[in-house]
C-alpha positions as a printed Julia matrix, in Angstrom:
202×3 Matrix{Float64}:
  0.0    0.0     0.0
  1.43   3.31   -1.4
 -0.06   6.58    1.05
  1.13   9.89   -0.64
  1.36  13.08    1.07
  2.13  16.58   -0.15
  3.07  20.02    1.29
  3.15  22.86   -0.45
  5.42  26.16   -0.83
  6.81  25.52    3.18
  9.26  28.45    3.56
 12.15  25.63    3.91
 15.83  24.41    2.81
 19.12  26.38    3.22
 18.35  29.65    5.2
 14.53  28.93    4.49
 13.92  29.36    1.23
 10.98  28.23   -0.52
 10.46  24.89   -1.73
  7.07  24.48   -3.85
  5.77  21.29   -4.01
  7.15  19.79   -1.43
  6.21  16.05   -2.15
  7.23  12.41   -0.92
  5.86   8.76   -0.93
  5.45   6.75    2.11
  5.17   2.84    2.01
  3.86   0.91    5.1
  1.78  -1.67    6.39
 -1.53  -0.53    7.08
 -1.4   -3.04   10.03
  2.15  -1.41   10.98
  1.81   2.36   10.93
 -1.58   3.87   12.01
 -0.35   7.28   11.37
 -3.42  10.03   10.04
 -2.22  12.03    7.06
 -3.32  15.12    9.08
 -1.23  14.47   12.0
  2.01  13.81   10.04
  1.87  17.12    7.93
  1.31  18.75   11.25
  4.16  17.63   12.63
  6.39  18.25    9.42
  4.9   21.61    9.14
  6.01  22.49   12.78
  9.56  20.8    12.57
  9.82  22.37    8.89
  8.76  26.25   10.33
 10.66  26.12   13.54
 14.07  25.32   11.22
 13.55  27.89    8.82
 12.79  30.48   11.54
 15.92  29.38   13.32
 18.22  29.73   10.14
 17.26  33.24    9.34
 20.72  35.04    9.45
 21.26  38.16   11.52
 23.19  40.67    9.45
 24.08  44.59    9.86
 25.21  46.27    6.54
 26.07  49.95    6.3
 24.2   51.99    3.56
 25.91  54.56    1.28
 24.88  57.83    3.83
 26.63  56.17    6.58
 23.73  54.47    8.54
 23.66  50.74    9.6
 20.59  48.61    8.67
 20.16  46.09   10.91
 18.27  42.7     9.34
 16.21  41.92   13.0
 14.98  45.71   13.36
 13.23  45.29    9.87
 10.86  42.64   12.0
  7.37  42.99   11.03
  8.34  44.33    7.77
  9.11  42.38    4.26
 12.11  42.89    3.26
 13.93  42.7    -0.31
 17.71  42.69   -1.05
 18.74  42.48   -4.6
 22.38  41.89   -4.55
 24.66  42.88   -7.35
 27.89  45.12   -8.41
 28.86  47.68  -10.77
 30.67  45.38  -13.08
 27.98  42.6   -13.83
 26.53  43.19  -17.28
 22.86  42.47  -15.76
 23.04  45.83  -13.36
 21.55  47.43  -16.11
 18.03  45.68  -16.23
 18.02  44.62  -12.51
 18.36  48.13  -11.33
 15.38  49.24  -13.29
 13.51  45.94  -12.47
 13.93  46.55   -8.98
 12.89  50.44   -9.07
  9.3   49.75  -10.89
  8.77  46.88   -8.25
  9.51  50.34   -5.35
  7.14  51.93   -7.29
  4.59  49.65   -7.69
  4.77  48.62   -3.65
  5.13  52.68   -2.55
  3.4   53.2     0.89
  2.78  49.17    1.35
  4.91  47.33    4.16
  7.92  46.37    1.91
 11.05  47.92    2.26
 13.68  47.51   -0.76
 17.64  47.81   -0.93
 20.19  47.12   -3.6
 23.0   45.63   -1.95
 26.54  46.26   -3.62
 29.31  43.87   -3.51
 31.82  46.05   -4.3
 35.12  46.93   -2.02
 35.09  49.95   -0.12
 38.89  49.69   -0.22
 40.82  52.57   -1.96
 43.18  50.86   -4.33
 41.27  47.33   -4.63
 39.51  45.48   -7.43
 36.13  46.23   -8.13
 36.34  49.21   -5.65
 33.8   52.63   -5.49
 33.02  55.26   -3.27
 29.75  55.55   -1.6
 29.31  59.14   -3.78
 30.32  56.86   -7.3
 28.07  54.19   -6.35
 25.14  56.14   -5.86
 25.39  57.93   -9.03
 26.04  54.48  -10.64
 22.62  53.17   -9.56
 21.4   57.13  -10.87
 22.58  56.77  -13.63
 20.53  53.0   -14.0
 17.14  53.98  -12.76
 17.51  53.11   -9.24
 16.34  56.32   -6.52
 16.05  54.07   -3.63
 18.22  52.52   -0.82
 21.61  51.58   -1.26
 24.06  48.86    1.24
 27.25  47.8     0.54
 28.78  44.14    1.12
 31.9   44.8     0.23
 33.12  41.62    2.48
 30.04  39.6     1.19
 29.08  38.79    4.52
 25.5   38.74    3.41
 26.22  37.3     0.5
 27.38  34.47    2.02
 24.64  34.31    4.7
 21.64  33.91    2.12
 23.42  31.2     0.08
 23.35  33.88   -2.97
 26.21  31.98   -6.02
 24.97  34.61   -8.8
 24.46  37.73   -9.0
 22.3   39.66   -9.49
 20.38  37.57   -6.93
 16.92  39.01   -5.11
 16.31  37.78   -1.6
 12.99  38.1    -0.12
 12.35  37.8     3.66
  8.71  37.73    5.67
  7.51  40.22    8.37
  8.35  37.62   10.42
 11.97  37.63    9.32
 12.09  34.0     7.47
 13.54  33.66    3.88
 10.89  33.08    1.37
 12.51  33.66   -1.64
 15.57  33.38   -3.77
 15.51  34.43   -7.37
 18.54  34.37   -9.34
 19.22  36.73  -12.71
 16.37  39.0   -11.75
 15.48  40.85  -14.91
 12.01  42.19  -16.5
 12.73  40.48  -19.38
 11.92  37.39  -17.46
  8.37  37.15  -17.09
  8.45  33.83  -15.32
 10.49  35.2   -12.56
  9.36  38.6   -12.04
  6.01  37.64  -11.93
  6.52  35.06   -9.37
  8.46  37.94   -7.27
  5.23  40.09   -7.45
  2.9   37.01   -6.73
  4.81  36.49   -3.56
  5.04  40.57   -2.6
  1.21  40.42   -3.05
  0.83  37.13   -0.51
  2.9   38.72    2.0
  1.13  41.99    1.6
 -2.68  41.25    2.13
């Protein structure tokens, strides 16, 4: 006897990002394991929430006027980092992506940051000011929040391999979402960004 059971979107794996379909078979016995559907997807559900919320990194970054942004004082607030740099080819749409996504949110409880990668060290590869960096992201259609990661300490902490990468985190400060190569031109992933913003938003 073959009993199937399937959860969906659970805000679970590395850091607690979303898996969708969630699925797995489970042989037994009838005679051998009495155990209710309802009970076990409980149970998963709990074990499954309470790891996601536990692997939710704590992270200060600096933004470009100087002030710190500190990940657990955004609590009760979603949050979206897009991470990228100056030198990937992709800034270009992912700036602009990310600025009509600002203005389509404006005055709903979403905060949104680009986070740089670049060094803040004088003299090193990939390295800009705070004042170049802004007019950088000017200069590519973004007028909103800036951090820099110039040790990729957040980078890191989300699991991000590509960039540009957009993380998004709940109100109640669990990873939800991961999308990789964020760009308008891809209408499969921006629209699953904004179908997420909206379920986290009602």
């Amino acid at each position: 006897m073959m009993g199937w059971l399937k959860v969906s979107d659970l805000p679970i794996s590395d850091f607690g990002f979303r898996m969708a379909n969630f699925g797995f078979g489970i042989s037994t016995p009838s005679s051998q394991f009495a155990i209710r559907r309802s009970q076990l997807a409980l149970a998963l559900f709990a074990i499954l929430a309470s790891v996601a919320v536990a692997q939710s990194p704590q992270l200060t970054l600096r933004s470009v006027e100087g002030q710190s942004f500190n990940l657990a004082a955004s609590r009760g607030k979603v949050v979206v980092l897009s991470f990228g740099a100056t030198w990937v080819p992709l800034t270009s749409r992912e700036l602009p992506a990310l600025q009509k996504l600002v203005d389509r949110y404006a005055g709903r409880n979403v905060s949104f940051y680009w986070v740089s990668i670049n060094s803040t060290k004088p003299g090193a590869k990939h390295y800009i000011s705070d004042a170049e960096l802004q007019a950088f992201a000017q200069r590519n259609g973004w007028r909103s929040a800036i951090l820099r990661d110039p040790d990729q300490t957040a980078y890191r902490a989300f699991g991000v391999e590509a960039l540009p990468t957009v993380v998004i985190i709940d109100a109640e400060g669990q990873l939800l979402g991961k999308y990789v190569g964020f760009d308008p031109q891809q209408a499969e992933a921006y629209t699953e960004v904004t179908r997420l913003l909206d379920q986290l938003l009602k």
